[in-house]
TORMI-935604 format. One line per 4 residues: number of its first residue (from 1); their letters; for each residue z, y, x of N, C-alpha, C. Coordinates in steps of 0.05 Angstrom, whole numbers. Layout:
residues N
NUM) A) Z Y X Z Y X Z Y X ~ ...;
***
This chain:
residues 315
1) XXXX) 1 315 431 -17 293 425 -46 301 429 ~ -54 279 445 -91 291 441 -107 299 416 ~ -130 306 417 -134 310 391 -167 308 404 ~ -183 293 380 -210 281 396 -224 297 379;
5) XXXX) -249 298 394 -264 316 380 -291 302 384 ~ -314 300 368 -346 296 366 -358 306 389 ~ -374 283 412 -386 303 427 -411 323 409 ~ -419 306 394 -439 326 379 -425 333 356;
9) XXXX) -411 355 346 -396 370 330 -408 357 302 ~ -401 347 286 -411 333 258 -405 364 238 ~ -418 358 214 -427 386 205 -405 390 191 ~ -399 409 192 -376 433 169 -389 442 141;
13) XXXX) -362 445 132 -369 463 104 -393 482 105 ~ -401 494 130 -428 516 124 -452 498 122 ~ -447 473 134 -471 460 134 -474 442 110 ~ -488 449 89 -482 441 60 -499 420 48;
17) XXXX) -513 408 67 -533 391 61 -526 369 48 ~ -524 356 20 -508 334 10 -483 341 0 ~ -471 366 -5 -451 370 -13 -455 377 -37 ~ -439 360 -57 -448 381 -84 -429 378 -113;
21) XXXX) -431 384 -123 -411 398 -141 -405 366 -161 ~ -372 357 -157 -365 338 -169 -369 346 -199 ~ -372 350 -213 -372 352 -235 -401 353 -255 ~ -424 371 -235 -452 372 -241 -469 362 -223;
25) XXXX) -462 358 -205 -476 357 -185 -500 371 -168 ~ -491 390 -177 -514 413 -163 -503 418 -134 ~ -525 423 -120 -513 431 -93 -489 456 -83 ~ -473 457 -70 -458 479 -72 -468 500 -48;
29) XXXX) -449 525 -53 -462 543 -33 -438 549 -27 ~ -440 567 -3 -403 588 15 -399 612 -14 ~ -375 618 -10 -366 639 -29 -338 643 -15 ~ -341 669 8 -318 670 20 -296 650 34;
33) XXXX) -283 636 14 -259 620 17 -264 605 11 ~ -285 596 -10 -293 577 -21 -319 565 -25 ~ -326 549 -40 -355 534 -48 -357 534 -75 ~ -386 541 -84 -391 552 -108 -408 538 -124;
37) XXXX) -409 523 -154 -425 518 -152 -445 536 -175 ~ -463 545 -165 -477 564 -184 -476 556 -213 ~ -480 524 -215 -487 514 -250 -468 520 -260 ~ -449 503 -256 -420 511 -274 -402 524 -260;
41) XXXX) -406 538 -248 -385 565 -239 -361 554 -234 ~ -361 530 -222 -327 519 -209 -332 526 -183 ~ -304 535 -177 -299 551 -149 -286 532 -139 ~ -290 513 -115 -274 496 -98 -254 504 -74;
45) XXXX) -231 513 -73 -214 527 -55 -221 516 -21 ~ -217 533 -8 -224 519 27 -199 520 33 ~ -177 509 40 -146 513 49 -145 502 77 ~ -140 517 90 -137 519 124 -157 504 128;
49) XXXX) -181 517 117 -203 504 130 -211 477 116 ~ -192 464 98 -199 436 87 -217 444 64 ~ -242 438 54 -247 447 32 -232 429 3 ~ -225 439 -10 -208 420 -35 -224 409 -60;
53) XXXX) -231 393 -73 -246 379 -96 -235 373 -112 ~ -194 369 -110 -191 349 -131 -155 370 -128 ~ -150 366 -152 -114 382 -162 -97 359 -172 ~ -81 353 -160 -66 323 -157 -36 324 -175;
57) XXXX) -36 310 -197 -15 312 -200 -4 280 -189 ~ 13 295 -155 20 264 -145 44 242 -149 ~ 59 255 -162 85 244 -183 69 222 -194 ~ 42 217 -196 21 191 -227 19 178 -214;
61) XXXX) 20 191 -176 -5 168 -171 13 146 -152 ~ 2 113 -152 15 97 -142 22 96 -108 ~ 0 112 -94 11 118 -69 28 139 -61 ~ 50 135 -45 66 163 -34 62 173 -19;
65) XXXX) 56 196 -15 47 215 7 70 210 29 ~ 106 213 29 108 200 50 104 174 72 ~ 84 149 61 76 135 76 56 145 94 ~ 46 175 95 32 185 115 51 184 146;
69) XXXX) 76 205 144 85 208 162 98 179 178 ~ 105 160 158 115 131 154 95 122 181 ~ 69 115 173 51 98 195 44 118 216 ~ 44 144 215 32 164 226 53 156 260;
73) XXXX) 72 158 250 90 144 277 92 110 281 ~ 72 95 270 79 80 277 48 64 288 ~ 21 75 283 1 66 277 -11 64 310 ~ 0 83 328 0 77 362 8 54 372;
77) XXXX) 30 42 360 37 20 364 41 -5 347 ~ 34 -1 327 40 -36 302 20 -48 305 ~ 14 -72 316 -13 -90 331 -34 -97 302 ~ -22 -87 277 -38 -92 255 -62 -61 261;
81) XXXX) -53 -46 266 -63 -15 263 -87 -18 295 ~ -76 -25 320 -79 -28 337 -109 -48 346 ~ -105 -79 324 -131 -89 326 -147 -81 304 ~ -129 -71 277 -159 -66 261 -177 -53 265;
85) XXXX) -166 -32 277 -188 -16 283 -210 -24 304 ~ -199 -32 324 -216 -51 349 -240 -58 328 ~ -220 -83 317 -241 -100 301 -258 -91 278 ~ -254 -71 272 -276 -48 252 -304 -41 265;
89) XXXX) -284 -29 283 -309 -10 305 -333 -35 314 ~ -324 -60 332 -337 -77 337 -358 -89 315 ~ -349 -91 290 -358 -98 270 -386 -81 261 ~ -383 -56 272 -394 -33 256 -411 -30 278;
93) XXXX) -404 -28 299 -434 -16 321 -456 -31 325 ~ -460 -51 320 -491 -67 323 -503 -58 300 ~ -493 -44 285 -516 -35 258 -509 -11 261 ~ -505 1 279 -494 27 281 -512 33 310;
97) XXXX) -525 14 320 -545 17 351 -570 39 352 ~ -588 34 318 -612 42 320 -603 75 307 ~ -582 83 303 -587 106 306 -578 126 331 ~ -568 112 356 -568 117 379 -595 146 387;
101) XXXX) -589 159 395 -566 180 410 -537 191 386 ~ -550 198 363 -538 205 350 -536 235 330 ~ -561 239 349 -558 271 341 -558 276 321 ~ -582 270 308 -572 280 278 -564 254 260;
105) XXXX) -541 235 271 -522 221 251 -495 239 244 ~ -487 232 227 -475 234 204 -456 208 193 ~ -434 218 198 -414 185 189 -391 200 176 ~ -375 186 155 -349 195 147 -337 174 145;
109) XXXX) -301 179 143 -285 149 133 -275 168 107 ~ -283 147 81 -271 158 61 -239 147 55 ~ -216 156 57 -188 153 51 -187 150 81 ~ -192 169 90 -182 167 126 -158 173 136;
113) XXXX) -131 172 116 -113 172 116 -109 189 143 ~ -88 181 170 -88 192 184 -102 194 209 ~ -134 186 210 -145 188 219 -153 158 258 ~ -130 137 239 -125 131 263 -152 114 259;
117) XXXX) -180 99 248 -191 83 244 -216 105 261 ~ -220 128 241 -243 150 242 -247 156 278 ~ -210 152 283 -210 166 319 -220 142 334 ~ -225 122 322 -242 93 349 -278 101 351;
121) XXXX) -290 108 328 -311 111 328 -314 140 346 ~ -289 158 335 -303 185 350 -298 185 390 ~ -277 168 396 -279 161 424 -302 145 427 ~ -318 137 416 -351 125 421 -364 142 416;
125) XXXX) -369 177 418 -376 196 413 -408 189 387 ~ -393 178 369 -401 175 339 -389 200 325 ~ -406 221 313 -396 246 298 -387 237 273 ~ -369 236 267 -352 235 242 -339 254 223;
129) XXXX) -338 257 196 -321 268 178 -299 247 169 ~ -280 265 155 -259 257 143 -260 266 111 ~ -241 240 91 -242 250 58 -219 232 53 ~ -202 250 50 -175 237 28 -174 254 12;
133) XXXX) -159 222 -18 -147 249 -33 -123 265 -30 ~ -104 252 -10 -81 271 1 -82 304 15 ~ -81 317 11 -83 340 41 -64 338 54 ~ -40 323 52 -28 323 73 -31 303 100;
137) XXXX) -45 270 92 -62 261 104 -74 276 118 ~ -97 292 114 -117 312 127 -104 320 148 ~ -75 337 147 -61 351 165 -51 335 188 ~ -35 303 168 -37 289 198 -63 280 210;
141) XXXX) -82 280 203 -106 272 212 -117 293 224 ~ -108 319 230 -124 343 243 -109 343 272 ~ -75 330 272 -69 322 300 -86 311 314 ~ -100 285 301 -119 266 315 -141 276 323;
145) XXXX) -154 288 301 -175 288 307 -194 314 295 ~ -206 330 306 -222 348 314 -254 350 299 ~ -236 341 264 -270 341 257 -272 356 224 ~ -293 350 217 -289 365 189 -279 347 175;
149) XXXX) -261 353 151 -246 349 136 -253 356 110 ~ -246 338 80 -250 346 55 -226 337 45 ~ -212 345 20 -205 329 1 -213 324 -30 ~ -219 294 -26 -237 286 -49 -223 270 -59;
153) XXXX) -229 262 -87 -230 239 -97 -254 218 -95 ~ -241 197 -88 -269 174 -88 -272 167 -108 ~ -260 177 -141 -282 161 -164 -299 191 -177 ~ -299 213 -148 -308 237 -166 -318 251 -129;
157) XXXX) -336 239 -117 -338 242 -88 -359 274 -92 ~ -351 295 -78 -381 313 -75 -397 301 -55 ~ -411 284 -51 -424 276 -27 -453 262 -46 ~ -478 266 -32 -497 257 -46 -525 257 -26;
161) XXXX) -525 234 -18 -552 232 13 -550 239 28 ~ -523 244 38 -510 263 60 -503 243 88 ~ -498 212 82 -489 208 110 -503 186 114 ~ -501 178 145 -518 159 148 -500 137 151;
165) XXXX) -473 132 154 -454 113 152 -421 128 143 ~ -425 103 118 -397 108 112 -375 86 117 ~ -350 100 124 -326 72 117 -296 71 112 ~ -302 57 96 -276 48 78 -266 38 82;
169) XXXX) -235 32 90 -224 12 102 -190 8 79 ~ -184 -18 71 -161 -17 49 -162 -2 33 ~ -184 15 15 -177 35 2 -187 16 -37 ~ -200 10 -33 -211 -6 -57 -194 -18 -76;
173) XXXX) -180 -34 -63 -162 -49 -74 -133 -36 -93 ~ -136 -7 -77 -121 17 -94 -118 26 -120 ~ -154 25 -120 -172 47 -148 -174 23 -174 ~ -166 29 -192 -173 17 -215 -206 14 -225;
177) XXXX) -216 26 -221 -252 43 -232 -263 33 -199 ~ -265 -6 -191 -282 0 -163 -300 -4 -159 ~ -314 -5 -190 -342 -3 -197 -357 17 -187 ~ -339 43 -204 -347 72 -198 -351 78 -176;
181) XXXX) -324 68 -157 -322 80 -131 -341 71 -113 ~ -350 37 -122 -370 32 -100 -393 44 -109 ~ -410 57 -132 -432 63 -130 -429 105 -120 ~ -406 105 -119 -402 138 -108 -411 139 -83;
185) XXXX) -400 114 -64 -402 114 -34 -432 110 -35 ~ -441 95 -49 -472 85 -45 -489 114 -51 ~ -480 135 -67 -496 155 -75 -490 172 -53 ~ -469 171 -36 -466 193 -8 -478 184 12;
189) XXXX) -491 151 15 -497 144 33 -536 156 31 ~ -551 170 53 -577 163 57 -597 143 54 ~ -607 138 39 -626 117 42 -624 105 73 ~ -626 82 75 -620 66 97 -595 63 114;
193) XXXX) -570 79 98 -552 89 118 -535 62 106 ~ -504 54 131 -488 37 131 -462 41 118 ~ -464 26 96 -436 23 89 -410 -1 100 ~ -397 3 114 -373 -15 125 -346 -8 111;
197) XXXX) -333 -30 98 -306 -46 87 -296 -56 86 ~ -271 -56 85 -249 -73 91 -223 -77 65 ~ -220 -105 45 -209 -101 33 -182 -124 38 ~ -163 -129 26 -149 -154 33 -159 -183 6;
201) XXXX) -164 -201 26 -175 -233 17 -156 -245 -6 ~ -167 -264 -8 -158 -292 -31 -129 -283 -50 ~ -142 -280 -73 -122 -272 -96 -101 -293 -95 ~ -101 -314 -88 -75 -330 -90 -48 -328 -57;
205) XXXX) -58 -299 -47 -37 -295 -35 -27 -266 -50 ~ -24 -255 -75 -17 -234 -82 15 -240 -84 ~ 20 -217 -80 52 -224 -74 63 -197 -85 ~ 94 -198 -74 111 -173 -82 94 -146 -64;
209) XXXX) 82 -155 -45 67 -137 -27 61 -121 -33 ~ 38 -137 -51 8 -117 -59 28 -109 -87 ~ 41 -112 -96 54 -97 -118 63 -70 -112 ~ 62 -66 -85 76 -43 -79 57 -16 -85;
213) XXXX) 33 -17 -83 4 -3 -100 -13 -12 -95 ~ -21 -48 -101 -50 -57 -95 -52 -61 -134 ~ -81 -57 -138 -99 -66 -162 -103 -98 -167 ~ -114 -111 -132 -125 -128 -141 -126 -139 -106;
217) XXXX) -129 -166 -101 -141 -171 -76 -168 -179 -87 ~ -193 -190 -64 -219 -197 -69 -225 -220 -68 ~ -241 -236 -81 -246 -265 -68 -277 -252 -53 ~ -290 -266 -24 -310 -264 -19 -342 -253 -44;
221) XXXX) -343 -267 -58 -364 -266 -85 -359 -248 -92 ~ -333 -236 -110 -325 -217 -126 -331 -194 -111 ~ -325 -185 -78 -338 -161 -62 -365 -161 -64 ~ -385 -188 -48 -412 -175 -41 -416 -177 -75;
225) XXXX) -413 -179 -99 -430 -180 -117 -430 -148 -131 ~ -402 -137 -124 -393 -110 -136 -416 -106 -120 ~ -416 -101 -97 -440 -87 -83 -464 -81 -82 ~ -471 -113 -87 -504 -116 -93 -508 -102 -118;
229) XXXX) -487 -101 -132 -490 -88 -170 -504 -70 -173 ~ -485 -50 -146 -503 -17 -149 -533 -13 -127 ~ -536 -33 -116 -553 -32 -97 -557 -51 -68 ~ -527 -47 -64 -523 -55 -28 -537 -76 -28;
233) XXXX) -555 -83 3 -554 -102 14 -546 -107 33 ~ -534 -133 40 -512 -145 51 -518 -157 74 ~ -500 -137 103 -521 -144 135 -496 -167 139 ~ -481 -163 135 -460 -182 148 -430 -188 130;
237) XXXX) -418 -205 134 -397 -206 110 -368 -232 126 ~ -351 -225 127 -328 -239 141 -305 -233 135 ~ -288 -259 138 -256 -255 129 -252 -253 165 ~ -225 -242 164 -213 -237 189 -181 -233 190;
241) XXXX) -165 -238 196 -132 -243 200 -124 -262 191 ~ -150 -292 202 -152 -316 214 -137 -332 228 ~ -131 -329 246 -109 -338 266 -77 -338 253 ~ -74 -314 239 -49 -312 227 -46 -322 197;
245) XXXX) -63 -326 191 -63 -335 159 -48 -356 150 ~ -40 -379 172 -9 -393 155 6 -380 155 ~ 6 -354 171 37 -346 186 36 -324 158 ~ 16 -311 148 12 -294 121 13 -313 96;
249) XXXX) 9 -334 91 10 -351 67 43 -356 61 ~ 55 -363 84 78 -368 79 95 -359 71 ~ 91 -324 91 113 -298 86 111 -299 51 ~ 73 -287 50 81 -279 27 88 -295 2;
253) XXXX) 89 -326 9 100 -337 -11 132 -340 -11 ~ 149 -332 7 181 -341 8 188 -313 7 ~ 170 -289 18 184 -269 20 190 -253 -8 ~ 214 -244 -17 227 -234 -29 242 -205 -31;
257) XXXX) 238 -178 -45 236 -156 -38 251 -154 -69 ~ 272 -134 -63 277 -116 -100 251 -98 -100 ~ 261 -90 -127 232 -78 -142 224 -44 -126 ~ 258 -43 -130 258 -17 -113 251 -10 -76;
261) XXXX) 249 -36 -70 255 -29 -41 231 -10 -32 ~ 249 7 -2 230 25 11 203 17 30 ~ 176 21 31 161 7 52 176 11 85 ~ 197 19 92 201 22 107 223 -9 122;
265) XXXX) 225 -19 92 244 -43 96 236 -63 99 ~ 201 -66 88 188 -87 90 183 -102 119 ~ 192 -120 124 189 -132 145 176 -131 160 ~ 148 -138 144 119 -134 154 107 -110 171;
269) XXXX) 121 -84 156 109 -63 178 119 -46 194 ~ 145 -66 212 159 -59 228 148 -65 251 ~ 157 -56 273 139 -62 301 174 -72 314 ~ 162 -96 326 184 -112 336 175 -122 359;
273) XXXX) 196 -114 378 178 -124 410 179 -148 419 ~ 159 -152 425 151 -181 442 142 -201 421 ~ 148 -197 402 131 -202 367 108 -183 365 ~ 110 -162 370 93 -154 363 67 -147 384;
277) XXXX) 78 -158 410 56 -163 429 39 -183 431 ~ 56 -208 421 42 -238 414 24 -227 395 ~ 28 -224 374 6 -218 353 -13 -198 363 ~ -12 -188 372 -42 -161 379 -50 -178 398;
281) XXXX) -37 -195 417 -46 -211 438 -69 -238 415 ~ -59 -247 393 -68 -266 369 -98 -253 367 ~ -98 -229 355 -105 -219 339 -138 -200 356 ~ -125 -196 379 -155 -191 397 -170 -218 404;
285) XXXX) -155 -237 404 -167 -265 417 -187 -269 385 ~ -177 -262 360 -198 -265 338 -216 -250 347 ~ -222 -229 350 -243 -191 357 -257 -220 378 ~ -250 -230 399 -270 -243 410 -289 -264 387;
289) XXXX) -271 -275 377 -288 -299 356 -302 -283 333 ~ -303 -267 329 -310 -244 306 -340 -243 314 ~ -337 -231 348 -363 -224 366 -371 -250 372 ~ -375 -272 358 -392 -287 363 -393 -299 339;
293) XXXX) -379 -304 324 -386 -317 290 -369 -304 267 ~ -384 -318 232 -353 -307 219 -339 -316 216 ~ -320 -315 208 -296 -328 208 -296 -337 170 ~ -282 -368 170 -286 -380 140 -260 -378 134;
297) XXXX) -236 -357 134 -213 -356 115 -204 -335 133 ~ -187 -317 116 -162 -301 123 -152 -278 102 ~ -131 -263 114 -126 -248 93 -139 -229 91 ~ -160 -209 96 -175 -201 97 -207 -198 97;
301) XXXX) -220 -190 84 -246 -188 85 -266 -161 95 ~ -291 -169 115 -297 -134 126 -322 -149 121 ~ -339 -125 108 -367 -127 107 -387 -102 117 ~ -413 -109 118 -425 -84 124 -451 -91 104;
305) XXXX) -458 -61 87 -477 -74 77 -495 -42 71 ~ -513 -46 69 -537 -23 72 -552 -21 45 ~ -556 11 48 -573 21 28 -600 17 26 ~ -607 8 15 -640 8 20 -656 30 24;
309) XXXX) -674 36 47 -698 52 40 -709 51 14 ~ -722 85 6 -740 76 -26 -759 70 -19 ~ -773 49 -6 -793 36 0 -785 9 -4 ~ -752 1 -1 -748 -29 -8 -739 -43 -23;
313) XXX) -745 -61 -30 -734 -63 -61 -715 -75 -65 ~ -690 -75 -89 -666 -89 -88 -670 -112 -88 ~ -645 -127 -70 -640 -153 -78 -638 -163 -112;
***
């Protein structure tokens, strides 16, 4: 498999600028194998190079680490994986123009799972990091892609004025605390830098789905307002998986799942041919209507919204 890499190499663990100690927040320094932080003397392990932040007991937590390998084979081809990202990237580069060449930008995807969202931006030779709390994520994500790597927690991020765009994509709707989490991203982002997200739309399609580890879906208001709370202001804001949204209202109202079933059974994230070419065929014809307006319903919502310079004042 290819494996993409930054034309301009995005910075590593030596380069420590904004990295800093989840717990105090003091800046950290190298210590052999690890990262140190002088105040409180917590030693952060570097494991094959990943630096580590967070000790998981993953038996608690509501996602399974085998849904890595799960999409990891399937994310080349399921037309959901295929246009979101299209439609991310498109979403993201007009506020992503003025820092063109790039040299000294700075971008991460926080829960970059297996890297398949992070690898659209880095084939637009955009330097990127990676931050899950999985490491085994990381590992499938080091097939892809050729960049630095952390594992963090997003309600406990070491990141602090460090990037000039961050993005989140389905990860929100995970975290219980997405208060916390959104003002963590806002404290890693630079003054002026871009935050882009993607959560799933209108609470009255919650289903057996999102039971499988969603918190919560969003209504439009309930996102940009979390946002503006800690700061953000808000460049752009749209629902999107538009086109399909009777064909999503319906499933998830008839569809029916035991408690136990495997994601692997779910209907929905199987790749089925000639179904599943109509829909990515659906679903780029939205990526055009996206690039010219927003869209007023779907099951999804993607926003982009920016930190302020300390020269400007909150909304």
């Amino acid at each position: 498999m290819l494996i993409e890499s930054t034309k301009n190499r995005a910075a590593g663990p030596k380069q420590l600028a904004g990295l800093i100690c989840p717990s105090c927040e003091t800046e950290l320094r190298t210590d052999r194998d690890s990262l140190l932080c002088s105040s409180c003397i917590r030693s952060y392990p570097i494991t094959d190079g990943i630096p580590c932040f967070v000790k998981l007991d993953v038996g608690a937590l509501p996602f399974k680490e085998e849904y890595f390998e799960f999409w990891f084979k399937r994310e080349n081809s399921h037309f959901w994986h295929i246009a979101r990202k299209e439609i991310i990237y498109q979403f993201a580069e007009p506020f992503l123009r003025h820092f063109s060449p790039f040299r000294d930008f700075l971008g991460i995807e926080i829960g970059v799972g297996n890297g398949n969202v992070a690898q659209q931006f880095v084939r637009h030779d955009i330097p990127m990091e990676g931050a899950d709390l999985f490491l085994s994520s990381l590992q499938f994500c080091r097939k892809r892609l050729d960049v630095p790597l952390y594992q963090a927690d997003l309600l406990k991020l070491p990141f602090k004025d460090r990037y000039d765009f961050v993005g989140i994509y389905d990860i929100l709707e995970h975290i219980e605390d997405d208060g916390l989490a959104i003002a963590n991203l806002y404290r890693a982002l630079k003054p002026g830098g871009v935050l882009n997200v993607t959560v799933p739309a209108c609470k009255f399609l919650w289903s057996q789905f999102d039971e499988l580890d969603h918190k919560r879906r969003y209504s439009k208001r309930e996102l940009v307002s979390k946002l503006k709370e800690v700061g953000f202001k808000i460049r752009r804001v749209s629902f999107f998986m538009f086109l399909l949204f009777p064909v999503v209202y319906l499933i998830r109202k008839i569809q029916r799942y035991p408690k136990d079933t495997k994601l692997e059974h779910v209907k929905e994230v199987r790749v089925i041919p000639v179904v599943n070419e109509i829909l990515l065929f659906l679903f780029r014809f939205e990526k055009i209507l996206l690039g010219i307006t927003n869209l007023p319903i779907g099951s999804s919502l993607i926003v982009i919204a920016e930190k302020p310079n300390v020269t400007e004042p909150r909304d």
